[in-house]
C-alpha positions as CSV (number, residue, x, y, z in Angstrom):
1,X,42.3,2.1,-20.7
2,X,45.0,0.0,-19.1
3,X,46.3,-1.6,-22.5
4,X,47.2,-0.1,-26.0
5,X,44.5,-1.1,-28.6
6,X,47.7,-2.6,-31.0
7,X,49.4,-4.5,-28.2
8,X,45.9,-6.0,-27.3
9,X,45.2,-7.0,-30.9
10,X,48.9,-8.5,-31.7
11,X,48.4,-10.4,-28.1
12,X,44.9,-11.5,-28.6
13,X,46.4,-13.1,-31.9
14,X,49.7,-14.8,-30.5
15,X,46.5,-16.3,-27.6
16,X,44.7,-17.5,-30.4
17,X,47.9,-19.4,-31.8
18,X,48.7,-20.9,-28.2
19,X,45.5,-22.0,-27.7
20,X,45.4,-23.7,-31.1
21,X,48.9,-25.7,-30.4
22,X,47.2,-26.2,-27.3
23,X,44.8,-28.0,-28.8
24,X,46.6,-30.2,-30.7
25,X,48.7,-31.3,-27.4
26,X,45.1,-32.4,-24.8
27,X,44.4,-34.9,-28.4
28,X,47.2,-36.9,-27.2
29,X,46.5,-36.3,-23.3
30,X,43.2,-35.0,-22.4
31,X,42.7,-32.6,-19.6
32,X,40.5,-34.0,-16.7
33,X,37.6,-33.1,-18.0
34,X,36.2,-31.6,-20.7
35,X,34.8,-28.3,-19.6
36,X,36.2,-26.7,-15.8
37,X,33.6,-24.3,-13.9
38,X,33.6,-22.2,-10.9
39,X,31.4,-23.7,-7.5
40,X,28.6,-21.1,-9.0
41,X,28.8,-22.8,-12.9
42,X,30.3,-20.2,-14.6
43,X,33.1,-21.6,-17.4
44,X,36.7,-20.9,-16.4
45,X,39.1,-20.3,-19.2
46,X,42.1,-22.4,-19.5
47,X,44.6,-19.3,-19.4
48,X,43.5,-15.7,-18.8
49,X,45.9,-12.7,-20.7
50,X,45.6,-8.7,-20.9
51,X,43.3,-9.2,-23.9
52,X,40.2,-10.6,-20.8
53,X,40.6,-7.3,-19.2
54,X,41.2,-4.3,-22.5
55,X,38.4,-2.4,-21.4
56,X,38.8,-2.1,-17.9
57,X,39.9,1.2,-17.0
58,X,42.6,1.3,-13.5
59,X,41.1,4.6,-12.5
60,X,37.1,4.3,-12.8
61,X,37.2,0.3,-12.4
62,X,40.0,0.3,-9.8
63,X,41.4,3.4,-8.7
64,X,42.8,3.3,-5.3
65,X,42.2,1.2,-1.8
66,X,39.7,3.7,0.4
67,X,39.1,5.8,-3.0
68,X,36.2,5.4,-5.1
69,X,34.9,2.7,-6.6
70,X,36.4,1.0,-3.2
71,X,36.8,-1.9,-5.8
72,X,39.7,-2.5,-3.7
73,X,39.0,-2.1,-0.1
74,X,37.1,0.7,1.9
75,X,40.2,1.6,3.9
76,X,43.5,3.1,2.5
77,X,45.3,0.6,4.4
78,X,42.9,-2.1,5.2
79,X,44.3,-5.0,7.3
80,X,47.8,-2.8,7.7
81,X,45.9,-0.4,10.2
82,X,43.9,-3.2,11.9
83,X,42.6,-6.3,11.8
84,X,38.9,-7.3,11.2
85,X,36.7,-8.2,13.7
86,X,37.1,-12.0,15.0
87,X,33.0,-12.0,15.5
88,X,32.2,-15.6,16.6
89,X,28.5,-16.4,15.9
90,X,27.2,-18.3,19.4
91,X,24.1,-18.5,21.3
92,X,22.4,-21.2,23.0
93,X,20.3,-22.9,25.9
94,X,20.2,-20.0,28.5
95,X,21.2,-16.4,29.0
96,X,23.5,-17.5,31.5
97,X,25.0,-20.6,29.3
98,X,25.6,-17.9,26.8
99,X,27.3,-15.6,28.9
100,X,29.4,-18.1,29.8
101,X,30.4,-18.6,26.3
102,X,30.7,-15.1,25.4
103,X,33.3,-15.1,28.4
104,X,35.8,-18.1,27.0
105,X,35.0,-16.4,23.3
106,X,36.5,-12.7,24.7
107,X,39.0,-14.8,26.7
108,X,40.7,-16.4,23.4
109,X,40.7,-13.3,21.5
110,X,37.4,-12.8,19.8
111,X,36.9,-8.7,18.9
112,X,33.3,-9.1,18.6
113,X,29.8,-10.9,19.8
114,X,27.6,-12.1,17.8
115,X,24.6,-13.3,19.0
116,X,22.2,-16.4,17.8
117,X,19.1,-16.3,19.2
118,X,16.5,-19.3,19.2
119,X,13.6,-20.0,16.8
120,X,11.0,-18.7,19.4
121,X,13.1,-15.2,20.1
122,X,13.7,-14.8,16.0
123,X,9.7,-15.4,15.3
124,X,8.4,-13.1,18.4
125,X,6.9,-15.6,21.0
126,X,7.7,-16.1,24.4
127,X,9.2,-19.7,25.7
128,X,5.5,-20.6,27.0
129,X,4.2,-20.2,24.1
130,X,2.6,-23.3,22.6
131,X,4.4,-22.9,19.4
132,X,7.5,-22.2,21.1
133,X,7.3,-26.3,22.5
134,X,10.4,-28.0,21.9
135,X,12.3,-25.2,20.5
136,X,13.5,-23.2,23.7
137,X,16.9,-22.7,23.4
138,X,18.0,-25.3,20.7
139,X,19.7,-23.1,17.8
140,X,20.6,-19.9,20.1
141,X,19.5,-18.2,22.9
142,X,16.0,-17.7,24.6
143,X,15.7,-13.9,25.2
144,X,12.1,-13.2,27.1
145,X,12.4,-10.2,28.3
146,X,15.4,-7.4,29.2
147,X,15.6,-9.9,32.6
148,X,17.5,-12.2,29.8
149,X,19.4,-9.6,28.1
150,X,20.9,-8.3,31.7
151,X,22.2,-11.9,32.2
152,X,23.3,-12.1,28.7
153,X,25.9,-9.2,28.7
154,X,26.1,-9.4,32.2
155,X,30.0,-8.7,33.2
156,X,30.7,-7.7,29.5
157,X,31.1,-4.1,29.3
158,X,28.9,-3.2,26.3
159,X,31.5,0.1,25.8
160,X,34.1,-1.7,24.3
161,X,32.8,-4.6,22.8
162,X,31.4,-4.5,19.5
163,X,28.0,-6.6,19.2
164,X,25.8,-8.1,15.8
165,X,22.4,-9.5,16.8
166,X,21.0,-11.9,14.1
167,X,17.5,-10.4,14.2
168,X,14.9,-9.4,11.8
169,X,11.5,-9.3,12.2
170,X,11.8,-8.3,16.4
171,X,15.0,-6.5,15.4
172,X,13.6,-2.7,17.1
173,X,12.5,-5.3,20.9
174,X,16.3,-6.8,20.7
175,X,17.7,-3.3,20.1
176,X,15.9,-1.5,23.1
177,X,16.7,-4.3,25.0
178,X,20.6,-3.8,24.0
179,X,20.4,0.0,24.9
180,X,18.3,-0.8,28.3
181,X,21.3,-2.7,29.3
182,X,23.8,-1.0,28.9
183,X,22.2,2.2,30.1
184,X,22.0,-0.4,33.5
185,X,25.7,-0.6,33.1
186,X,26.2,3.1,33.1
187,X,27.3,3.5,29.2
188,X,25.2,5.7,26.7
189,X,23.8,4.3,23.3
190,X,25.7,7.2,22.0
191,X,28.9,4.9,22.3
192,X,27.2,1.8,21.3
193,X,28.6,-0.4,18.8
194,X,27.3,-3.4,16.5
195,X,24.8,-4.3,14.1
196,X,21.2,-5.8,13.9
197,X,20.9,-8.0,11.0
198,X,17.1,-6.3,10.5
199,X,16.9,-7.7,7.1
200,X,13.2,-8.4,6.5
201,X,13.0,-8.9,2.8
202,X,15.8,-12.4,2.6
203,X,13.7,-13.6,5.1
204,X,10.9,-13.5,2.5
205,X,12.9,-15.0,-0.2
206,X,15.8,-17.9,1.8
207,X,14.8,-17.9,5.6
208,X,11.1,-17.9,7.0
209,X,11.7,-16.2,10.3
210,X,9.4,-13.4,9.4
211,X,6.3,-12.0,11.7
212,X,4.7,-8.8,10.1
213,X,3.4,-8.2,5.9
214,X,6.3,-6.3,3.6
215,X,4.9,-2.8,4.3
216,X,4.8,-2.5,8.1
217,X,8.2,-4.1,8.5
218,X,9.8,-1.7,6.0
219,X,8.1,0.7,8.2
220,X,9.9,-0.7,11.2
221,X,13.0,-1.0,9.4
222,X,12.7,2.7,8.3
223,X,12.1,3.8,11.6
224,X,15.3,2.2,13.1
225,X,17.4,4.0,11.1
226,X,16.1,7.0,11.9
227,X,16.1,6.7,15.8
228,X,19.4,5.5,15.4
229,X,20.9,8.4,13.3
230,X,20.3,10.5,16.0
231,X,20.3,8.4,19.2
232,X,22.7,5.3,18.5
233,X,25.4,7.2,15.8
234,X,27.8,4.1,15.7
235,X,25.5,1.3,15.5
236,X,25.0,0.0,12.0
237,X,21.3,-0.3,11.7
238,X,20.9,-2.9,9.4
239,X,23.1,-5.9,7.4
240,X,21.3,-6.9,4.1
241,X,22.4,-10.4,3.8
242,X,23.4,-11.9,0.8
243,X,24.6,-15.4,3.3
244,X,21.2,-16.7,3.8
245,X,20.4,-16.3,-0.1
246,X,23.5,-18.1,-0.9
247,X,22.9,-20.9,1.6
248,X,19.6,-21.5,-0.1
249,X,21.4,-22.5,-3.2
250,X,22.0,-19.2,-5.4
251,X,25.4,-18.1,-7.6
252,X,27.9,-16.2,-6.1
253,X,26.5,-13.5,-8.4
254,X,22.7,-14.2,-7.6
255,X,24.3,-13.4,-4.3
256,X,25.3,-10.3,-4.6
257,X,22.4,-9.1,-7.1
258,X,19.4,-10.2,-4.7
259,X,21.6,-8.9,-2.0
260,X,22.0,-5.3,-3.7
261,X,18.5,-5.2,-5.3
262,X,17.1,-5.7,-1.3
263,X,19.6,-2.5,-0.6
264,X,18.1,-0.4,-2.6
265,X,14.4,-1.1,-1.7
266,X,15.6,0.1,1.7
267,X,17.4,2.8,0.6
268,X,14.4,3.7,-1.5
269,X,11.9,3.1,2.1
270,X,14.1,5.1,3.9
271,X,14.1,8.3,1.8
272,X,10.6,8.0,1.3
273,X,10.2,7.9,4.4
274,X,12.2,11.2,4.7
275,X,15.4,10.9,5.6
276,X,18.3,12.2,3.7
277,X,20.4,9.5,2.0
278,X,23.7,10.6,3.2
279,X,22.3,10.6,6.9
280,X,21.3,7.2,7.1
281,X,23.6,5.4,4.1
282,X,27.2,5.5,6.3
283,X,25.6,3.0,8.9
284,X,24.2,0.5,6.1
285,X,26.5,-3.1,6.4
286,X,26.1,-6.7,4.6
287,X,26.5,-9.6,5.3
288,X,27.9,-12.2,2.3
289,X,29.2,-15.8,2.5
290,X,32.2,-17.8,2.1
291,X,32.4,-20.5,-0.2
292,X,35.0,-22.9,-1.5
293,X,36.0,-21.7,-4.9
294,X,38.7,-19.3,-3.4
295,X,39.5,-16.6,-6.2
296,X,35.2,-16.7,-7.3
297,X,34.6,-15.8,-3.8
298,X,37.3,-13.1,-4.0
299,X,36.0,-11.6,-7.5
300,X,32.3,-11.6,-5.8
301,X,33.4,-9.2,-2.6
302,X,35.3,-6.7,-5.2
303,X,32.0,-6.9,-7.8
304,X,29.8,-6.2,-4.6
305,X,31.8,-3.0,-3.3
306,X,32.1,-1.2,-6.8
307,X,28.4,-2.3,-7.8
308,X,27.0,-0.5,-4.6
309,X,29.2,2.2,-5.0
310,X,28.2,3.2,-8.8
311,X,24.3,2.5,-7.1
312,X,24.5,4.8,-4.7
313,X,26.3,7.5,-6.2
314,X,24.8,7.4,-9.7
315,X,21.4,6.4,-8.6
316,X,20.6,8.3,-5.7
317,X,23.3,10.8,-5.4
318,X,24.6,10.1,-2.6
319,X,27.9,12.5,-1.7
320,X,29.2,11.1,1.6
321,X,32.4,8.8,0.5
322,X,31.2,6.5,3.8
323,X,27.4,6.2,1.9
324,X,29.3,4.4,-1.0
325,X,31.1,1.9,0.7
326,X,30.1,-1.3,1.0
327,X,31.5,-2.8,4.7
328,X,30.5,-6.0,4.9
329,X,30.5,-8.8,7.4
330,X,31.3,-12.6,6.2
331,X,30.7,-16.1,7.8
332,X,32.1,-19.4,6.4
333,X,29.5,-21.0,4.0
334,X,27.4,-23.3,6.5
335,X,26.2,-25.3,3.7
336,X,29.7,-26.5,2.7
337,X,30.2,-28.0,5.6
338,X,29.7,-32.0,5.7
339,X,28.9,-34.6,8.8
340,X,30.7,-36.6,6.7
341,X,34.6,-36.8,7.9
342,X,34.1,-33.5,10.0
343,X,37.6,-32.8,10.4
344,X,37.8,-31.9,6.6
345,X,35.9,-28.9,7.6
346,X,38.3,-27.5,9.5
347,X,40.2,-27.5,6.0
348,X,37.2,-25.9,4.4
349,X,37.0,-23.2,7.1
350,X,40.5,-22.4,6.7
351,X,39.9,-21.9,3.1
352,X,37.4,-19.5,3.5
353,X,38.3,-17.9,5.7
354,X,41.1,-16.7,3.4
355,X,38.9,-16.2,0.9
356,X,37.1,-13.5,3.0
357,X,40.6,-11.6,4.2
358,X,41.5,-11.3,0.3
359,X,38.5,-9.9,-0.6
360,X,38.4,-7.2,2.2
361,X,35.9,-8.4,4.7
362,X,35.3,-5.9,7.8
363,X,34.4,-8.6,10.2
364,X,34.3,-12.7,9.9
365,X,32.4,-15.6,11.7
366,X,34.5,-19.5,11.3
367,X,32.5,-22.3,11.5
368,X,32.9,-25.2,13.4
369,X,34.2,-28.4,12.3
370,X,31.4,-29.7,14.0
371,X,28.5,-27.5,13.1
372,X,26.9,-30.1,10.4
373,X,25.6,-32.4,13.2
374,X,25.3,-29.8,16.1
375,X,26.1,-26.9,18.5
376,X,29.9,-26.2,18.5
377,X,31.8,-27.2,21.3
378,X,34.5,-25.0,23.3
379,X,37.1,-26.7,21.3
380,X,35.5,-26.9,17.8
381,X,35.0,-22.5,18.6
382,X,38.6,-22.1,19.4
383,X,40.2,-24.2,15.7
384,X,37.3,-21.9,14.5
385,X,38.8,-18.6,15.9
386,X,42.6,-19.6,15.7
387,X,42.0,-19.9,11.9
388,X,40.9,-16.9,11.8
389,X,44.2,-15.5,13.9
390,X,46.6,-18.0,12.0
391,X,45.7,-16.3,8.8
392,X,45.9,-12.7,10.3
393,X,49.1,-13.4,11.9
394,X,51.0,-16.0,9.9
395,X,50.2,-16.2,6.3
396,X,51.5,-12.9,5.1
397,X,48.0,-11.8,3.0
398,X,47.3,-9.1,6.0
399,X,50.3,-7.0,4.8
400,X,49.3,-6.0,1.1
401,X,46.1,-4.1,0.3
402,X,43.8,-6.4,-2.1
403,X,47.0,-8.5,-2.8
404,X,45.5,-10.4,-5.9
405,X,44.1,-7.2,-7.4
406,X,45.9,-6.9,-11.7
407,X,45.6,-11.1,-12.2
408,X,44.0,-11.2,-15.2
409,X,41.2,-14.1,-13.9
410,X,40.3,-11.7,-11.1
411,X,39.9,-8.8,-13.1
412,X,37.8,-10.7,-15.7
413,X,36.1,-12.3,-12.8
414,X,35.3,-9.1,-10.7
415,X,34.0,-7.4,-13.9
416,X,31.9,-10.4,-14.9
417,X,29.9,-11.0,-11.6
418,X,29.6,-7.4,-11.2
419,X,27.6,-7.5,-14.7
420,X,25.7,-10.8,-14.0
421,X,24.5,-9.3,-10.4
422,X,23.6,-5.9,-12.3
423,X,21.8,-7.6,-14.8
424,X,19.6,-9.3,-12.2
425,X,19.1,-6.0,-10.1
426,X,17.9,-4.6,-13.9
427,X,15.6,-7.4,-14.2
428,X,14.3,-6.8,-10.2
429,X,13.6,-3.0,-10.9
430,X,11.3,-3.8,-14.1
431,X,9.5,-6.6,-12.2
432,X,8.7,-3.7,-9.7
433,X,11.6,-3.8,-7.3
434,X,12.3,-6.0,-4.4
435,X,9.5,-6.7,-2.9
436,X,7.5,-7.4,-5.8
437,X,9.8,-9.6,-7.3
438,X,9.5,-11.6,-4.1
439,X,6.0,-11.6,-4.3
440,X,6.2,-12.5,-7.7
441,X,8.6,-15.9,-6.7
442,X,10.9,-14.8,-9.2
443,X,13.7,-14.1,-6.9
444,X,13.1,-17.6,-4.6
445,X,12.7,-19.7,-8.4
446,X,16.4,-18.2,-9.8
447,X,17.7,-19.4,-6.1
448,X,15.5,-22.9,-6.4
449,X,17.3,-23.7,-10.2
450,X,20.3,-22.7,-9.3
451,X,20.0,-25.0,-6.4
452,X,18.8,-28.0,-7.9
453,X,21.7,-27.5,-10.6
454,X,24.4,-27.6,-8.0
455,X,23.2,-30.8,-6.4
456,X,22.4,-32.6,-9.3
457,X,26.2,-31.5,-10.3
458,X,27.5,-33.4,-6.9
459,X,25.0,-36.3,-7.9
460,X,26.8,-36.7,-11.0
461,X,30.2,-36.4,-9.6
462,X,30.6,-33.4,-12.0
463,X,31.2,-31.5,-8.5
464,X,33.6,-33.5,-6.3
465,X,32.8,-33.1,-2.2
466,X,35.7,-34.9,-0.2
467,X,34.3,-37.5,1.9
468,X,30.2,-37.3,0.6
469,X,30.9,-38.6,-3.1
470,X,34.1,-39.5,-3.5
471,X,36.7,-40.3,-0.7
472,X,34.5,-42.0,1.9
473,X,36.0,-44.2,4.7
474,X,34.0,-46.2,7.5
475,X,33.2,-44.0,9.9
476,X,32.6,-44.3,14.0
477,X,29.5,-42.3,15.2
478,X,30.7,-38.9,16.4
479,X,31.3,-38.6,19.7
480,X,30.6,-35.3,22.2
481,X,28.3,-33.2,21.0
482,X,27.5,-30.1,22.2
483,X,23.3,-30.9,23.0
484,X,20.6,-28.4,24.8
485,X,19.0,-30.0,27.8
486,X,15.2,-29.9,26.9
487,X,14.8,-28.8,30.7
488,X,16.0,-25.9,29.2
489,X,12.4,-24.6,28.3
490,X,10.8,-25.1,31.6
491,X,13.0,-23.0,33.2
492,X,12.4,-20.3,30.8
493,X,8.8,-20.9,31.5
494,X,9.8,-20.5,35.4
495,X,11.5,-17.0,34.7
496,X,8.2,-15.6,32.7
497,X,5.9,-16.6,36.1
498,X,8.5,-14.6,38.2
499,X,9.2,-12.3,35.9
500,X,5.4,-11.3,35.6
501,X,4.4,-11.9,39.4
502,X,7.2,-9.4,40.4
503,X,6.9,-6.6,37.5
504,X,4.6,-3.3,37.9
505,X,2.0,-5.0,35.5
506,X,0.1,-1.1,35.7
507,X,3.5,0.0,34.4
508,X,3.8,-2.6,31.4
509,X,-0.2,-2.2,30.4
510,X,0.5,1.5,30.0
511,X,3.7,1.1,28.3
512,X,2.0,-1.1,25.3
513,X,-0.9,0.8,24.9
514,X,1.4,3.3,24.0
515,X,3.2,1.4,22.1
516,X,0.2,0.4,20.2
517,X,-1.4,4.2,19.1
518,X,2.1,4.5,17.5
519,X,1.9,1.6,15.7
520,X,-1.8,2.5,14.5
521,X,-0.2,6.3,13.6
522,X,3.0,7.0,11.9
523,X,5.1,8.4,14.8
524,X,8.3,6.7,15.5
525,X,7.7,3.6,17.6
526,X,11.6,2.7,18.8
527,X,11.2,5.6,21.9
528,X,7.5,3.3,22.4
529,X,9.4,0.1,22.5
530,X,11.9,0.9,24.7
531,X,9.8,2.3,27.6
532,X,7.8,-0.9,27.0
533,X,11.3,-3.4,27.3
534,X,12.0,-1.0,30.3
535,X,9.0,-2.0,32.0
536,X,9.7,-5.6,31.6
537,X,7.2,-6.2,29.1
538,X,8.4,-9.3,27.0
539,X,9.2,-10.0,23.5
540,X,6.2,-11.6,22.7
541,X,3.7,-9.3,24.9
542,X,5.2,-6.2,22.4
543,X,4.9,-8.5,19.3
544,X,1.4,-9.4,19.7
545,X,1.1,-5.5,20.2
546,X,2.4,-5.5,16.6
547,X,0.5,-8.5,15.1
548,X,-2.7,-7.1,16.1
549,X,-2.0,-3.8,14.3
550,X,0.2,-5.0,11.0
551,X,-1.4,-8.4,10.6
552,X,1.3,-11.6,9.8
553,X,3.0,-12.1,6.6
554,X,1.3,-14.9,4.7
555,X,3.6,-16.4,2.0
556,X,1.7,-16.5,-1.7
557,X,4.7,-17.3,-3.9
558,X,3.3,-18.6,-7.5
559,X,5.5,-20.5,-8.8
């Protein structure tokens, strides 16, 4: 206990009395309104004491930065020993348009790449394919075959830059792909570094961009980690992400109880599957996101880290410190950002991106001002990444370990989402777990109310957005846009006929048939994909291997 049961009750009593004269004084002038609530709903006291935090205990609850429960960072010194990884999100058109950004990115001080690849690439079909029409390139990269990925990283030296790849479904073709190239550059997947989102089961509940049924892509899942425990040590082999749920319209601690409940289902594949917890666990990230509501989001990070820790030492015994630690990557709530005045969003950003740095993010993403009506262009990326260094560099909060930790909202805050989020991942586990509660629709109807509450909130002016409902001025029609040239999918088209007319097609045959006994058995199928990428075989040539062994995920949500 951090208080003394008599000081709490004598405090709690002089609170009651202030709160009381309080009263008296908003009868003759009335606060602005009658009830004040965080961006997630949850009430927010008026004035928070001691008496909101008397059972919280400083060395189970707390304890020390880099120490279990990591409540208050995973590094002893966090931001004092380095920075976080400037990751900027960007992908679009071509391989070689990308490079090119990837270039001016590294050039103005980014740390890390972080892919976006197109519709097309994220759903497993090839730019010619009929369903790929009029997507080619539009909201990231078109990546065919390891022909793309060569151009992609070409001139970037894949030893010392760290790389995240949002993809799920294809995540184990992207991968080889990755480890193809840089083998081509000479560097061994032993040194490799980065992260493949691989999150299957939010796809299910907030995204769409899913390929195979819940069983064979936990199977693929599983099977990554394992190949990469032994063949790619410093890649982390999957980032649950909680940002996609929370752009679909959840709580901050929906957020991080969907988020937590999909970690354990994998963690509960994988050592079914056979693998020891504590060989697998240490290269587990997330992936959260930053709203407005700067010291909610701040309490939600903290709740996260000591929630996963108490999971996975209490409930599957782990014993490695690094298996309890919740590293996590964040990127700047897309959702909050409006068309509407743009430059406002540049205020937004800035926002949270502090939100992030105070609650001990590992590595951050800024949106761009202009990101609500298109690409980003070069200068939109660079306010986006000199936030990120102004607030590492200038504002001070990079010098003190979890700098708001002993406030008494925090506290109350931290301990309260943390409770919410358990409470859901209780409710999850007596549905069934994870993927039956996704089945079920219970997961995507929580996200779908609390949705509907927060816009009907805006709609009412209850929840103020600067420039949408109130603070609106005549605007011009914005000018300079980044837009894809829609020639941009006939050339991809082009690369597949020369791609496939110069390949050893013998070679690529063999390779998938290969590929396609280990899918139909239960060995390990990563060493299968990556002679198949090797051979040039494309994406959606080793996908359709897939879909006609595992079937397609058809969505029977019953609402």
């Amino acid at each position: 206990m951090m208080f003394n049961k008599d000081q709490i009750s004598i405090l709690k009593d002089a609170v009651d009395k202030e709160n009381a004269k309080t009263q008296e004084k908003l009868q003759k002038r009335p606060e602005r309104k009658t009830e004040f609530t965080t961006g997630s709903g949850s009430v927010v006291n008026r004035l928070y004491t001691p008496v909101d935090i008397a059972d919280m205990d400083y060395a189970n609850d707390l304890g020390f930065p880099g120490q279990y429960p990591y409540t208050r960072g995973v590094q002893p010194t966090m931001y004092r020993g380095q920075f976080w990884t400037m990751r900027m999100y960007a992908g679009f058109a071509t391989a070689e348009e990308s490079n090119k950004r990837y270039k001016f990115l590294v050039e103005q001080g980014s740390s890390g790449l972080s892919v976006a690849f197109d519709l097309p690439t994220q759903i497993g079909y090839d730019s010619d394919h009929p369903l790929s029409e009029g997507e080619v390139g539009k909201v990231g990269v078109a990546i065919d075959s390891l022909a793309d990925m060569e151009i992609l990283f070409d001139g970037i030296p894949l030893d010392k830059v760290s790389t995240s790849m949002t993809i799920n479904a294809p995540a184990s073709v992207l991968l080889a792909m990755y480890i193809a190239v840089a083998e081509k550059q000479g560097t061994s997947s032993e040194k490799l570094r980065g992260t493949i989102q691989n999150d299957i089961l939010k796809e299910y509940i907030a995204r769409g961009t899913y390929i195979f049924p819940t069983e064979p892509s936990m199977r693929l899942i599983t099977d990554i980690f394992a190949y990469c425990s032994k063949e790619v040590p410093q890649w982390n082999t999957i980032s649950i992400s909680g940002y996609h749920i929370r752009e679909a319209g959840s709580t901050a601690a929906q957020e991080v109880g969907f988020t937590l409940a999909d970690g354990v289902a994998y963690v509960e594949a994988a050592i079914k599957a056979g693998l020891d917890v504590d060989e697998f666990a240490p290269r587990l990230s997330f992936f959260f996101n930053a709203h407005n509501d700067l010291l909610e989001e701040v309490s939600k990070y903290r709740a996260a880290r000591r929630l996963w820790a108490r999971i996975m030492k209490d409930r599957f015994g782990a014993k490695d410190p690094k298996s309890m630690q919740l590293k996590f990557h964040t990127q700047t709530g897309g959702s909050t950002l409006t068309a509407q005045q743009p430059d406002n969003n540049i205020v937004r950003v800035a926002i949270q991106t502090l939100a992030a740095v105070l609650g001990g993010t590992q590595s951050l993403h800024t949106n761009s001002r202009d990101e609500a009506m298109a690409l980003p262009t070069e200068d939109s990326v660079r306010i986006a990444l000199r936030t990120q260094q102004i607030v590492a560099n200038e504002s001070g909060v990079t010098d003190i370990v979890d700098p708001l930790a002993g406030s008494y909202y925090i506290e109350a805050k931290t301990k309260e989402i943390e409770d919410e989020a358990y409470a859901y991942i209780k409710k999850i586990d007596d549905i069934g777990g994870a993927t039956k509660a996704i089945d079920s629709g219970y997961i995507q109807q929580e996200i779908m109310d609390a949705a509907y509450d927060y816009q009907k909130k805006i709609e009412n002016n209850e929840l103020i957005v600067v420039g949408v409902n109130k603070f609106q001025i005549e605007e011009e029609a914005p000018k300079g846009l980044l837009r894809v040239d829609p020639a941009v999918g006939e050339m991809q088209k082009q690369k597949l006929v020369e791609l496939k007319a110069k390949r050893d097609n013998t070679k690529v045959e063999e390779t998938l048939s290969a590929l396609k006994k280990a899918c139909e058995g239960s060995e390990n199928v990563m060493p299968y994909v990556l002679d198949a990428v090797k051979t040039y075989a494309t994406l959606g040539e080793i996908c359709d291997v897939m879909r006609a062994v595992f079937g397609e995920y058809q969505q029977t949500v019953n609402l």
